[in-house]
C-alpha positions as CSV (number, residue, x, y, z in Angstrom):
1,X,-17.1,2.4,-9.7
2,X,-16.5,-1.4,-10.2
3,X,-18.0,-3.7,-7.5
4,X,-18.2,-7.2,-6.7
5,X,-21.4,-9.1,-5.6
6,X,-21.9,-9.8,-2.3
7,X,-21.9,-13.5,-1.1
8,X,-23.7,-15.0,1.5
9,X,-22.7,-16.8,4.5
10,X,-24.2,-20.2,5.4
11,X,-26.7,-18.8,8.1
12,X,-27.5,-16.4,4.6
13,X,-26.7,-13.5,5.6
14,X,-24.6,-11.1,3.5
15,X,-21.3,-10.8,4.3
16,X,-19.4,-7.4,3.1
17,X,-16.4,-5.2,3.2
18,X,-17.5,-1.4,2.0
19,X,-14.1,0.6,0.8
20,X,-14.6,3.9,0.6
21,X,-11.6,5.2,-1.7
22,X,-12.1,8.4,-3.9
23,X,-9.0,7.4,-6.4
24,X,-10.1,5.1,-9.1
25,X,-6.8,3.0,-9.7
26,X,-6.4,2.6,-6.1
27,X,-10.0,1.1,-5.1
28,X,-9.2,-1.4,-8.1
29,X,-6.3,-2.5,-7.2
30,X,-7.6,-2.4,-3.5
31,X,-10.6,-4.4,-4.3
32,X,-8.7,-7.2,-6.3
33,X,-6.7,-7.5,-2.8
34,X,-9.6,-8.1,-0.8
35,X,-11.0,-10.2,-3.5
36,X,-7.6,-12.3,-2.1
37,X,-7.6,-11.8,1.7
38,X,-11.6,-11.9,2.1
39,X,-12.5,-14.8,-0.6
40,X,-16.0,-15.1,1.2
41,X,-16.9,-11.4,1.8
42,X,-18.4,-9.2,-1.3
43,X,-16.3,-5.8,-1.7
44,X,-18.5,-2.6,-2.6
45,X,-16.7,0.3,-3.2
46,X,-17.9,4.1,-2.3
47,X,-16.3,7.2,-3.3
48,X,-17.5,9.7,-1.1
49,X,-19.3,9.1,2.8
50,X,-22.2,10.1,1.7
51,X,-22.2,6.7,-0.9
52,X,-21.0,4.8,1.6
53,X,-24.0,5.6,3.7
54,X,-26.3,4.6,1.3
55,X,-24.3,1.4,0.1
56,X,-24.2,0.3,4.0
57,X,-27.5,0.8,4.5
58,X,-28.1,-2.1,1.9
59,X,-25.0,-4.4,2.4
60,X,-24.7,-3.9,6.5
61,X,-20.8,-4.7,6.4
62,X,-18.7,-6.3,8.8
63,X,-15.6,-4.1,7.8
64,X,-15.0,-0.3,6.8
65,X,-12.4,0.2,5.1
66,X,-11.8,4.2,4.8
67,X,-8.4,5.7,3.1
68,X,-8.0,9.5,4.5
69,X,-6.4,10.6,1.4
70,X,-8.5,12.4,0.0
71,X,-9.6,13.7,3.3
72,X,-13.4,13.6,3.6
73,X,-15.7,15.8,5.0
74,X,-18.1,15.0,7.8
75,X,-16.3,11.8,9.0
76,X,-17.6,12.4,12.9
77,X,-20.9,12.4,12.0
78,X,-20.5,9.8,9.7
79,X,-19.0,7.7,12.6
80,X,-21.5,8.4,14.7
81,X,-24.1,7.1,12.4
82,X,-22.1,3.8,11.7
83,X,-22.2,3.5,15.7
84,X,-26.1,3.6,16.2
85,X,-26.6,1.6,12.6
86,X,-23.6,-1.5,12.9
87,X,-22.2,-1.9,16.7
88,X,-20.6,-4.8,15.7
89,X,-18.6,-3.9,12.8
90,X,-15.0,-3.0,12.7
91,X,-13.4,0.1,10.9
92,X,-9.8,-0.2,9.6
93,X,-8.4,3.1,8.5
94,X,-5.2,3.6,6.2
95,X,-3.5,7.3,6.8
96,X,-0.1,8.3,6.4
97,X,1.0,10.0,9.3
98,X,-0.1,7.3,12.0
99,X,1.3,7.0,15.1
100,X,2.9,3.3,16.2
101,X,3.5,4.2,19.6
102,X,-0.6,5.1,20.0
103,X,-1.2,2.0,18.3
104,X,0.7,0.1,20.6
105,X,-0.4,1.7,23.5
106,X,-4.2,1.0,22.1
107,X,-3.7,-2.8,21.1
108,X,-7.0,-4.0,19.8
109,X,-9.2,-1.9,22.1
110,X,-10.0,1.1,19.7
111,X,-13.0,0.8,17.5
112,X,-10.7,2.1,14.5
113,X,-7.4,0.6,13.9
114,X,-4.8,2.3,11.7
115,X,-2.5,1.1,9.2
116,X,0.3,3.6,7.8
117,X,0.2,4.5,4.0
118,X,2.3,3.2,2.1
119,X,1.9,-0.2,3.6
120,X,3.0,-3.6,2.4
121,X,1.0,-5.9,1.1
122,X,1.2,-8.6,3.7
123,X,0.4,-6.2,6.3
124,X,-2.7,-5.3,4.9
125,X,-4.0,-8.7,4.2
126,X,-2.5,-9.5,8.1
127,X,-5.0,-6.4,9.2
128,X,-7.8,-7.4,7.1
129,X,-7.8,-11.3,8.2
130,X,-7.5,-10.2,11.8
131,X,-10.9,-7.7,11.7
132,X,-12.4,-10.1,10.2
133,X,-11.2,-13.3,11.8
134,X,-12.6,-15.8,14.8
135,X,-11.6,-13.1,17.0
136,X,-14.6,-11.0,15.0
137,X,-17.4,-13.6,16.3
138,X,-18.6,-13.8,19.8
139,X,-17.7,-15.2,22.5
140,X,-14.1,-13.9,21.5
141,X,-11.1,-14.1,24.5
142,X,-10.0,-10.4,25.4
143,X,-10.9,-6.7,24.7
144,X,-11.7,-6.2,20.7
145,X,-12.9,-2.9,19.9
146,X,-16.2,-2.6,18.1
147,X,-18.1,0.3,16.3
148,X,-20.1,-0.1,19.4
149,X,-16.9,0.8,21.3
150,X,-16.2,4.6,19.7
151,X,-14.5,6.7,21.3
152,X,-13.0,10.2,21.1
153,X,-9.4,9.1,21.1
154,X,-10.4,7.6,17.5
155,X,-11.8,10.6,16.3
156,X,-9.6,12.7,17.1
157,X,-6.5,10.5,15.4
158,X,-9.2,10.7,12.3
159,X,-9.2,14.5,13.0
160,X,-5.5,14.8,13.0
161,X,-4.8,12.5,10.1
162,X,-7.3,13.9,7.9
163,X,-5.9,17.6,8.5
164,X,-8.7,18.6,9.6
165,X,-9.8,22.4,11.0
166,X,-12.9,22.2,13.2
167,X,-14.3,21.6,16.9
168,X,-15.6,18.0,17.9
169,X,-17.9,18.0,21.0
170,X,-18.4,15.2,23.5
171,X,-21.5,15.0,25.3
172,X,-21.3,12.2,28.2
173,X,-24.9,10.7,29.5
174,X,-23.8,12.2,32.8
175,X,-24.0,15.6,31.6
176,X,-20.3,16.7,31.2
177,X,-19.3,18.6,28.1
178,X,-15.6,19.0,26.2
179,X,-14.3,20.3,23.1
180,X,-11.5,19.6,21.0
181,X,-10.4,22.4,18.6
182,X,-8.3,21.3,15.5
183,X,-6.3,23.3,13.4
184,X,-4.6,21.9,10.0
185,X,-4.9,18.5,11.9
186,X,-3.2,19.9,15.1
187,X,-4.5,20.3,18.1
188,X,-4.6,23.6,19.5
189,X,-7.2,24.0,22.4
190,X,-9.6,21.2,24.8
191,X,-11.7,22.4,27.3
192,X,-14.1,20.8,29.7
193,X,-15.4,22.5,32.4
194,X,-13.5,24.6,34.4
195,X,-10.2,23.2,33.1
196,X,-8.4,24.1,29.4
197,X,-5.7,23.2,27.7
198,X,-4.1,19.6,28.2
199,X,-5.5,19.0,31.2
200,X,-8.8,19.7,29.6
201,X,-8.0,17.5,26.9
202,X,-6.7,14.6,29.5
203,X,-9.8,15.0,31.0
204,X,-11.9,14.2,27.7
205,X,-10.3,11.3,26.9
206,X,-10.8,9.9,30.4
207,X,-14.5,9.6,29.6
208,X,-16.4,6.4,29.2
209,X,-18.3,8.2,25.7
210,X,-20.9,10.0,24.7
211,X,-22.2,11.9,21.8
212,X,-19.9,13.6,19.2
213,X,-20.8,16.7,17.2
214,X,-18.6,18.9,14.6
215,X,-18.9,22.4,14.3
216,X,-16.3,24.8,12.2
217,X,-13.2,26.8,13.8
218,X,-13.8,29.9,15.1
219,X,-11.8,32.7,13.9
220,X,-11.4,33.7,17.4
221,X,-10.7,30.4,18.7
222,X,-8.0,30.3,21.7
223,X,-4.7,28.2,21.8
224,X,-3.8,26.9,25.1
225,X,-2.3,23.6,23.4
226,X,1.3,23.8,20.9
227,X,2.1,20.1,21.3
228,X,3.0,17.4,18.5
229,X,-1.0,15.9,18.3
230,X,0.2,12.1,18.7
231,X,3.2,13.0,21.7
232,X,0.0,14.8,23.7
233,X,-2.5,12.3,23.1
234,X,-0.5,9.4,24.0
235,X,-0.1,10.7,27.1
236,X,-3.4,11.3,27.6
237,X,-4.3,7.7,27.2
238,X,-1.5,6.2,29.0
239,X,-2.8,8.7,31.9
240,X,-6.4,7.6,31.0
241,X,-5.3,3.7,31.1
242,X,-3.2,4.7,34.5
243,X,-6.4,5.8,35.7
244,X,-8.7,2.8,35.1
245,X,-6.2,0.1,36.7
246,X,-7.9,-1.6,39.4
247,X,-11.5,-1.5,38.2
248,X,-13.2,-4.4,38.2
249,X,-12.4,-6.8,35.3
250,X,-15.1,-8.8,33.1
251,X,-15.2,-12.7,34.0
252,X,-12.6,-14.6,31.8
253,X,-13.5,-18.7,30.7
254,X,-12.5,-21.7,32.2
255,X,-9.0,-22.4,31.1
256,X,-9.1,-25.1,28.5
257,X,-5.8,-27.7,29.0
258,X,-3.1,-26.4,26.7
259,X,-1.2,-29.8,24.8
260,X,1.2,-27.5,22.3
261,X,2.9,-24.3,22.4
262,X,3.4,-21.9,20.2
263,X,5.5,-18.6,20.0
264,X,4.8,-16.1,17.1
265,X,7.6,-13.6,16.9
266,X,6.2,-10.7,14.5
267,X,6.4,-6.9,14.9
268,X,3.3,-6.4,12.8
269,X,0.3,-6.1,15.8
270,X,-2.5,-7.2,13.6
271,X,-0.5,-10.4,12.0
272,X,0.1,-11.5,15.6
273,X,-3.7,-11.3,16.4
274,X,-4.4,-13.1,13.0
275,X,-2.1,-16.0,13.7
276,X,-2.8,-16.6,17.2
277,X,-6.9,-16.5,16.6
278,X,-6.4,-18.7,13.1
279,X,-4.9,-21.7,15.5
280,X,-6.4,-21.2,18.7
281,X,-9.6,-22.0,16.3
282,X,-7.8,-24.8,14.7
283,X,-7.0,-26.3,17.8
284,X,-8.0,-25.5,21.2
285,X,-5.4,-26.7,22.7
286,X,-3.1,-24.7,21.0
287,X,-1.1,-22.2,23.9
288,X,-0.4,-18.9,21.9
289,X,2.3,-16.4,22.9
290,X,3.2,-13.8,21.2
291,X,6.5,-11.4,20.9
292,X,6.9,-8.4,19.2
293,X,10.9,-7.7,18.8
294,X,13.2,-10.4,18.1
295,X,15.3,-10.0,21.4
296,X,11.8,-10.3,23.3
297,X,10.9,-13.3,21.2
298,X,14.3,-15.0,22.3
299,X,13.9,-14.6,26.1
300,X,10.1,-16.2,25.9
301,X,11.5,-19.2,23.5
302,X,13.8,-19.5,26.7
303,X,11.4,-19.3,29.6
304,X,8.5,-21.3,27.7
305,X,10.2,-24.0,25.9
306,X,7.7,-23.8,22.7
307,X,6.9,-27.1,20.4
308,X,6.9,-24.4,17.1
309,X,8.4,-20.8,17.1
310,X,6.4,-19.1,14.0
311,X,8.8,-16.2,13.1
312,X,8.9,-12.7,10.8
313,X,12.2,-12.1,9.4
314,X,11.9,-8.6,9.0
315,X,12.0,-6.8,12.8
316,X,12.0,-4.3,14.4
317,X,15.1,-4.7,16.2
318,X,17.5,-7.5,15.0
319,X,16.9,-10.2,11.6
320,X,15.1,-13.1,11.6
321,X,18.1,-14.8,10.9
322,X,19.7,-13.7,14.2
323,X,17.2,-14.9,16.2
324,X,17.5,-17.9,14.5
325,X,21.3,-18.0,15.4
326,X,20.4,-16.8,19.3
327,X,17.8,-19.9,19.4
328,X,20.6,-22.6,18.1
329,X,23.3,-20.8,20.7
330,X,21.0,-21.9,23.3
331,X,20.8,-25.5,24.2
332,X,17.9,-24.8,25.6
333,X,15.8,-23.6,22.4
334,X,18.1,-25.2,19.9
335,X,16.0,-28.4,19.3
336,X,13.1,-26.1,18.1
337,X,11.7,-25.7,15.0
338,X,11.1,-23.0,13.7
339,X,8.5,-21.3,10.9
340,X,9.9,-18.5,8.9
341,X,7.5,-15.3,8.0
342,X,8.2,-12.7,5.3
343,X,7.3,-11.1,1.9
344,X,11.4,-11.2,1.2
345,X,11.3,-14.1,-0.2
346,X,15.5,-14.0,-1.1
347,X,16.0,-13.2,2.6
348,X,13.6,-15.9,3.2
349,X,15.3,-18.6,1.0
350,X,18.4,-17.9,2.7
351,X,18.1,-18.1,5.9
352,X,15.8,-21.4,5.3
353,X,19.3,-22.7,3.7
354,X,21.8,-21.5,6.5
355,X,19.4,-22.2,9.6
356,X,18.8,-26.0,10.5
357,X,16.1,-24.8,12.3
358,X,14.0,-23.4,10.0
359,X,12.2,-26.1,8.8
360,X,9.5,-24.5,6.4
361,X,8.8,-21.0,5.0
362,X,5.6,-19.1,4.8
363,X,5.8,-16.3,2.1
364,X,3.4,-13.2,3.5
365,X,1.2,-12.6,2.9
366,X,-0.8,-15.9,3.1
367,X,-4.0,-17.1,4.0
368,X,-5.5,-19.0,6.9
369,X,-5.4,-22.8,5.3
370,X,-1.6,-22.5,4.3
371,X,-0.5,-21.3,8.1
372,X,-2.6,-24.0,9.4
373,X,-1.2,-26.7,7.3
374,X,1.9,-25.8,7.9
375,X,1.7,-25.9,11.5
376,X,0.2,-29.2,11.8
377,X,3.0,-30.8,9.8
378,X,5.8,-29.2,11.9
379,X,3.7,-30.2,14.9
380,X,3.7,-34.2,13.7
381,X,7.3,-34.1,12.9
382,X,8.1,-33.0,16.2
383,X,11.4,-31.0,17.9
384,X,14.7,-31.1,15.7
385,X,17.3,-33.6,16.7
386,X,20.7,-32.3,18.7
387,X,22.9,-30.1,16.7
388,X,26.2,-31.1,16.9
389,X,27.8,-27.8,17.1
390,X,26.2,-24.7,16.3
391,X,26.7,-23.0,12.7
392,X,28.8,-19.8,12.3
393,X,26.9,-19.2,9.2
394,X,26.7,-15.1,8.8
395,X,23.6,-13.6,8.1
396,X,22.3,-13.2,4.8
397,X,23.9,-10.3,2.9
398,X,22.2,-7.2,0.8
399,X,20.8,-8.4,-2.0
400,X,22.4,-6.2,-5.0
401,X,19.9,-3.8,-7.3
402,X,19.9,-6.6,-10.1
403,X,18.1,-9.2,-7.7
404,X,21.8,-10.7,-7.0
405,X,23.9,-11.2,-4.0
406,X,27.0,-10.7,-3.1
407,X,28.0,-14.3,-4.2
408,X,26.2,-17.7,-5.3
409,X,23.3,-18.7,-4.3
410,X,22.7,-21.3,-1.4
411,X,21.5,-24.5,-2.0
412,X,18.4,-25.3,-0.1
413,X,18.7,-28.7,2.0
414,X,17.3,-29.8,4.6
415,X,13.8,-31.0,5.1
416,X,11.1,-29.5,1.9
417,X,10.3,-25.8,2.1
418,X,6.9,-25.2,2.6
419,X,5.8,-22.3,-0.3
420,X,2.4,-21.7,-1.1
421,X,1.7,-19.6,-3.5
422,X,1.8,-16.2,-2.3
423,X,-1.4,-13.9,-2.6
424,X,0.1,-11.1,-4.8
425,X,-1.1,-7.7,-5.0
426,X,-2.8,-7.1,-8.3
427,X,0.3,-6.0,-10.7
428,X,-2.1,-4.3,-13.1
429,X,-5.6,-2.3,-12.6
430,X,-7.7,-1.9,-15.2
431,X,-9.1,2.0,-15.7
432,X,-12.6,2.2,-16.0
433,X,-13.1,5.6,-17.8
434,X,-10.6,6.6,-20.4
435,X,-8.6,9.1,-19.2
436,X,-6.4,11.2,-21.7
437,X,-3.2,11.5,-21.4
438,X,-0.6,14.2,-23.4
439,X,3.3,12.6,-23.9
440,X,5.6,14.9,-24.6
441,X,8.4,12.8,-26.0
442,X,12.3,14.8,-26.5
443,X,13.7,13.4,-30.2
444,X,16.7,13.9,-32.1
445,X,16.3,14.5,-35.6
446,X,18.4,11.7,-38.1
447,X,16.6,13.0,-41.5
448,X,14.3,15.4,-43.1
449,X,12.4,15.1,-46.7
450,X,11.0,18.4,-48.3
451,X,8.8,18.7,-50.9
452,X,10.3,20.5,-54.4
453,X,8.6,23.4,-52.5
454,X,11.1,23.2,-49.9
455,X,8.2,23.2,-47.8
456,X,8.3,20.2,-44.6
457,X,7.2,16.1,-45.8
458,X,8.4,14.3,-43.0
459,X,10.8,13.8,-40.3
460,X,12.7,10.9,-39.1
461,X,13.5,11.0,-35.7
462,X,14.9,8.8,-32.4
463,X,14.6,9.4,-29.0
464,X,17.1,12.3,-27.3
465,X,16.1,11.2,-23.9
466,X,14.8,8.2,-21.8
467,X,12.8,10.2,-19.5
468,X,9.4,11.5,-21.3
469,X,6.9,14.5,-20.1
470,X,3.2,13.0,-19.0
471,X,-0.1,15.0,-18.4
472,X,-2.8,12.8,-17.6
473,X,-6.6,14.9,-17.4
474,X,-8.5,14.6,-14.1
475,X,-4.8,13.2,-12.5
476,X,-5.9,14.4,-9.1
477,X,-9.7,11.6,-9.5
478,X,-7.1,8.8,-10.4
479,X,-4.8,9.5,-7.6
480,X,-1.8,9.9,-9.9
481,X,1.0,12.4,-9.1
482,X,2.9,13.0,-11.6
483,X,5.0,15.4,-10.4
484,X,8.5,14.4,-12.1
485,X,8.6,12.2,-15.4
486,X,8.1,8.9,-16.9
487,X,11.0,6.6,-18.4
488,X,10.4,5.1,-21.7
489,X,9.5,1.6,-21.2
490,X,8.3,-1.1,-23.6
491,X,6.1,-0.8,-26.8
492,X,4.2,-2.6,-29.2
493,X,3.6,-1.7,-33.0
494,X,0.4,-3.0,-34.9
495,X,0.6,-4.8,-38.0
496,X,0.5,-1.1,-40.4
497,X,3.9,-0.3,-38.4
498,X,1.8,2.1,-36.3
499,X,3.0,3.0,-32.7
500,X,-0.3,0.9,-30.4
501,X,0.7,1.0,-26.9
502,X,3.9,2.1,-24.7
503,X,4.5,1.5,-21.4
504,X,5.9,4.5,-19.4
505,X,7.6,4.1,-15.7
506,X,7.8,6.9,-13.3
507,X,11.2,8.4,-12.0
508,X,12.4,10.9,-10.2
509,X,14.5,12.5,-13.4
510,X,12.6,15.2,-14.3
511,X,12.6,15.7,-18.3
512,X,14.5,18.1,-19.7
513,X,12.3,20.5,-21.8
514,X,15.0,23.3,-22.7
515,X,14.6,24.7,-26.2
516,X,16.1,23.3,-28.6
517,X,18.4,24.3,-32.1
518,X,15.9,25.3,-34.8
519,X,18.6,25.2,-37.5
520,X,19.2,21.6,-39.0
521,X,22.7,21.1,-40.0
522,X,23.1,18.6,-43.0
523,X,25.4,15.9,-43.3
524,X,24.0,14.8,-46.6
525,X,21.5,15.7,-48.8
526,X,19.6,13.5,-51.4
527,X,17.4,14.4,-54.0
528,X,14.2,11.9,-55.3
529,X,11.5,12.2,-58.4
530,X,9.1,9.9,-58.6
531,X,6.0,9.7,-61.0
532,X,4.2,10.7,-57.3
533,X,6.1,13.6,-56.1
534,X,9.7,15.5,-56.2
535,X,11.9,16.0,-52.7
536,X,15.1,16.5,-51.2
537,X,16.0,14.7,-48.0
538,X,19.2,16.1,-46.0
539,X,20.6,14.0,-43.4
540,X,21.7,15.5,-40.0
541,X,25.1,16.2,-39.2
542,X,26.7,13.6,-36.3
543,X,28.3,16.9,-34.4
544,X,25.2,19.0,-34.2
545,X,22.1,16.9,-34.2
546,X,18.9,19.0,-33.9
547,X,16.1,17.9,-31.3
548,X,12.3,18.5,-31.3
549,X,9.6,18.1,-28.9
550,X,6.4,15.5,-29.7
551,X,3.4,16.0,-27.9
552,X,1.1,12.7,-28.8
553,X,-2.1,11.8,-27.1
554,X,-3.0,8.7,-25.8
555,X,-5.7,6.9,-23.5
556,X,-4.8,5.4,-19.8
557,X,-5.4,1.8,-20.5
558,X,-3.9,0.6,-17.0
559,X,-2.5,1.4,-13.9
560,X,0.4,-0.9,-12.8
561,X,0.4,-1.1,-8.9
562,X,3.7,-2.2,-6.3
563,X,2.9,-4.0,-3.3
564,X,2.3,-1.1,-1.4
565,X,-0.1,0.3,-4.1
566,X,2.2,2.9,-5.2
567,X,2.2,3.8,-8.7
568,X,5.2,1.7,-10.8
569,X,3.9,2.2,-14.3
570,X,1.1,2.9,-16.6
571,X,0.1,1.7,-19.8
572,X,-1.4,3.5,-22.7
573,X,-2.9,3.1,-25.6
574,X,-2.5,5.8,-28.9
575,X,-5.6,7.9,-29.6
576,X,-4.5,8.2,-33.1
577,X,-1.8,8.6,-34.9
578,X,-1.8,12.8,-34.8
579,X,1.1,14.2,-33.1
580,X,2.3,18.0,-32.6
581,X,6.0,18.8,-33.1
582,X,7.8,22.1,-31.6
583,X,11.4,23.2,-31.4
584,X,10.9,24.2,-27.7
585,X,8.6,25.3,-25.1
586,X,6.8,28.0,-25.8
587,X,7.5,27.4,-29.9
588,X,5.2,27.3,-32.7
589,X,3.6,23.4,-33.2
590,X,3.0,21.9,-36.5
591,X,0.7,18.9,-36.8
592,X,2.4,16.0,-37.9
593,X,1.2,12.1,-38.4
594,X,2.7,8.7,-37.3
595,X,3.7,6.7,-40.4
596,X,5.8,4.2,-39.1
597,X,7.3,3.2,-35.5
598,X,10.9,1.4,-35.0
599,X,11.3,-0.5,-31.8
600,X,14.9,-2.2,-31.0
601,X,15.6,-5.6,-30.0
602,X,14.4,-4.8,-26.5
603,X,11.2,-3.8,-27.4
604,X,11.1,-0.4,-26.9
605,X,10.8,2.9,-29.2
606,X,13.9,3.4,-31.3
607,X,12.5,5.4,-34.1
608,X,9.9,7.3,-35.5
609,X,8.6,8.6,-39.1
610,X,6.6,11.1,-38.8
611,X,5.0,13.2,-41.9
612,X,3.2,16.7,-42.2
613,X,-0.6,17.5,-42.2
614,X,-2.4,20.1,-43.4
């Protein structure tokens, strides 16, 4: 598995992100991303805990990185090993499944902090920046969960994520004892003492810590608890929190004189924390407030009068173009300027054009240097002048499936857009190990030659259908799932008019494998001599043309990833130039060779010649 080196900060110590990710493609493509978010931090890569023990016992990372899917085995002793061996590091887990409300409810205090799978690319590189930004090196303003920090509420979301079926144990230093039983990632029984059930469970989570142990489901094991796992256990914390109020809180610092404010409107938790550490450590001076709905975001640009309002387009609640429209409705807030957030970059042209108060852009994701220059230009330009009456420009429409709206485009005016180039998610992963891959291809047939024999030369075909069957070997390592079929995409021919590569897409057509005419009805027929050889080609008749199914190999040459690392196409690369023609499933093959490939003026397959072998 690919790795990069690991660099060295400039007290010279190593500085390291360990990914453990068990499909290939995906811990390239993830890698390549880091390489983008974490410039200064080395990225190993393990496929298994057990490899990520031994690679952290060399590199002694500052981030885990840990993708739940495949689930591993013996993840609460692997924790608990990671919390006696690096206190101080910080664990970001993606899962799909995750639970916003817990996340919420959580902030920044767990020692794990989950993103949900698929995820955009900007939030990633927001949740990566943050774990391992300012806020990551002491002395650090509020509560920031540490590996130091474990606690059961994070193992048992891993538990539940992960689909697990076992019993976790916590044994406090004061001698109290409580299990958690799981079942298919459910939970379905706590007890701790005298008590069971939920209260049991409530109870649990109410500890300080201790030490965790997993042991396997009994067959026998009771079930006192039938609740969703992330409804029951966010009440258990919210009773846990309820519970803790009024204890004694640590000292805070001196307050330091605040010069500027600055609102960040973003729904994302961990792009808030990355923004607000990034220019408190800029600038010290710097006031950060942060809002996490656009409706909340408007009431604090009210009551706090900001110099800069750094804002997401996409939220929860209402558009970033409406609160931009709220802000200039409100003489109040209608002189300030405003920084616009997002990965839609149309969305994020247009409102820049119809908003006077959005005076620069920020494409997500983006790194610290870019927000920070930004900023500091807004900040010297200082607050907008007087609009004269506030526009009644709508927001910006749908954009249409062929990247169009519903009418021209705006023109951009105003002061310049500020547009960094945006880190991009790596559009292609190389594969390390060739994988083979079968195509089944469906094709009409427009000729046939025979021999003087009347025995099969060669075929001429063209594709029947657009969609195309694909079997890659070991599918389940690479994390493909192929579970529908692949459209024909482009292809490239070599210089002997020999089919190279072809790019396939996936989609949810399924291709359609029912059998097929095995009588060829002829619309012509021509007969050849030659010195060489004798044959009679018929041409097929327009009404009834006959179709055949090609099953070619071919090697996975790349992966093509979308911003949210789902698969968007693959590239492959002919084995050779033996193929295997039927009439159907289930029918008879004949091998067959590739003599020449035909590709139209788009650049993808419009014909094949194909002759027997034997």
């Amino acid at each position: 598995m690919p790795s990069t080196s690991l660099t060295s900060s400039s007290h010279g110590t190593a500085k390291g992100i360990l990914l453990v990710e068990g499909y290939g493609a995906l811990a390239i493509a993830i890698t390549a991303a880091l390489e983008k978010f974490a410039p200064h931090h080395g990225v190993r890569v393990a496929r298994t805990l057990a490899e990520a023990e031994r690679a952290a016992a060399e590199m002694r990372p500052e981030l885990f990185l840990l993708d739940l899917d495949p689930p591993p085995s013996g993840d609460v002793d692997f924790f608990s090993k990671l919390q006696m061996r690096f206190p101080e590091a910080r664990v970001l887990v993606v899962a799909a499944g995750t639970s916003p409300e817990l996340r919420a409810e959580r902030g920044t205090a767990g020692a794990v902090q989950f993103i949900e799978k698929p995820f955009e690319l900007g939030e990633f590189g927001a949740a990566v920046q943050a774990l391992l930004g300012p806020w990551a090196m002491p002395p650090s303003h509020g509560f920031r969960g540490t590996l130091r920090d474990l606690h059961v509420v994070d193992i048992v979301q891993l538990k539940c994520l992960a689909l697990s079926t076992a019993v976790v144990r916590l044994e406090t230093t004061a001698g109290k004892v409580g299990e958690i039983h799981f079942a298919r990632g459910q939970i379905c029984h706590a007890s701790a003492g005298q008590l069971n059930g939920v209260r049991a469970l409530e109870e649990i989570v109410s500890w300080p810590g201790g030490k965790l142990t997993e042991t396997e489901l009994p067959e026998d094991a009771p079930k006192t608890i039938d609740q969703p796992w992330a409804v029951l256990l966010l009440q258990a914390v919210r009773k846990a929190t309820a519970k803790e109020r009024g204890q004694a809180r640590l000292p805070q610092p001196a307050p330091t004189k605040r010069t500027k404010t600055i609102l960040v409107i973003d729904d994302t938790e961990m792009l808030r924390i990355f923004v607000a550490d990034v220019l408190e450590m800029a600038d010290k001076s710097f006031d950060i407030v942060t809002a996490s709905t656009g409706h909340k975001g408007l009431e604090m640009a009210a009551a706090n009068r900001p110099d800069l309002i750094l804002l997401d387009y996409s939220l929860t609640d209402i558009t970033g173009a409406e609160v931009c429209r709220g802000l200039l409705g409100n003489e109040a807030t209608a002189q300030i300027p405003v920084l616009m957030m997002s990965g839609h970059l149309p969305e994020l042209a247009n409102t820049a054009a119809s908003y006077g108060n959005v005076v620069a852009t920020l494409p997500k994701p983006f790194l610290s240097d870019a927000l920070i220059d930004s900023v500091e230009k807004i900040l010297a330009a200082g607050v907008l002048p007087k609009p004269p009456v506030p526009p009644l420009v709508a927001a910006p429409g749908p954009i249409s499936p062929n990247g169009h709206g519903k009418g021209p485009a705006p023109t951009i005016s105003g002061p310049p857009l500020l547009l960094p180039p945006p880190a991009s998610a790596p559009s292609a992963a190389v594969v390390g190990e060739v994988k083979e891959v079968s195509v089944t291809f469906s094709l009409e047939v427009v000729s046939m030659r025979l021999t003087d024999d009347f025995r099969m030369d060669s075929l001429q075909l063209k594709p029947a259908e657009a969609v195309v069957g694909v079997h890659v070997a070991d599918e389940g390592e690479m994390g493909l799932a192929v579970r529908t079929g692949f459209r024909i995409g482009p292809a490239q021919i070599g210089s002997d008019g020999k089919l190279e590569t072809i790019i396939l897409f996936p989609t949810l057509q399924p291709m359609r494998l029912s059998s097929t005419a095995n009588v060829f009805t002829a619309d012509a027929v021509r007969a050849q001599s030659t010195a060489e050889s004798r044959a009679v080609e018929p041409s097929a008749a327009q009404n009834e043309p006959m179709r055949v199914h090609l099953i070619a190999q071919f090697e996975l040459s790349k992966v093509e990833l979308a911003a949210t690392f789902e698969l968007a196409a693959i590239v492959l690369r002919m084995r050779n130039n033996a193929v295997h023609i039927s009439t159907g499933p289930g029918k008879a093959v004949a091998p067959f060779a590739i003599v020449r490939a035909e590709l139209d003026a788009a650049g993808q397959l419009s014909g094949l010649l194909v002759r027997a072998t034997r």
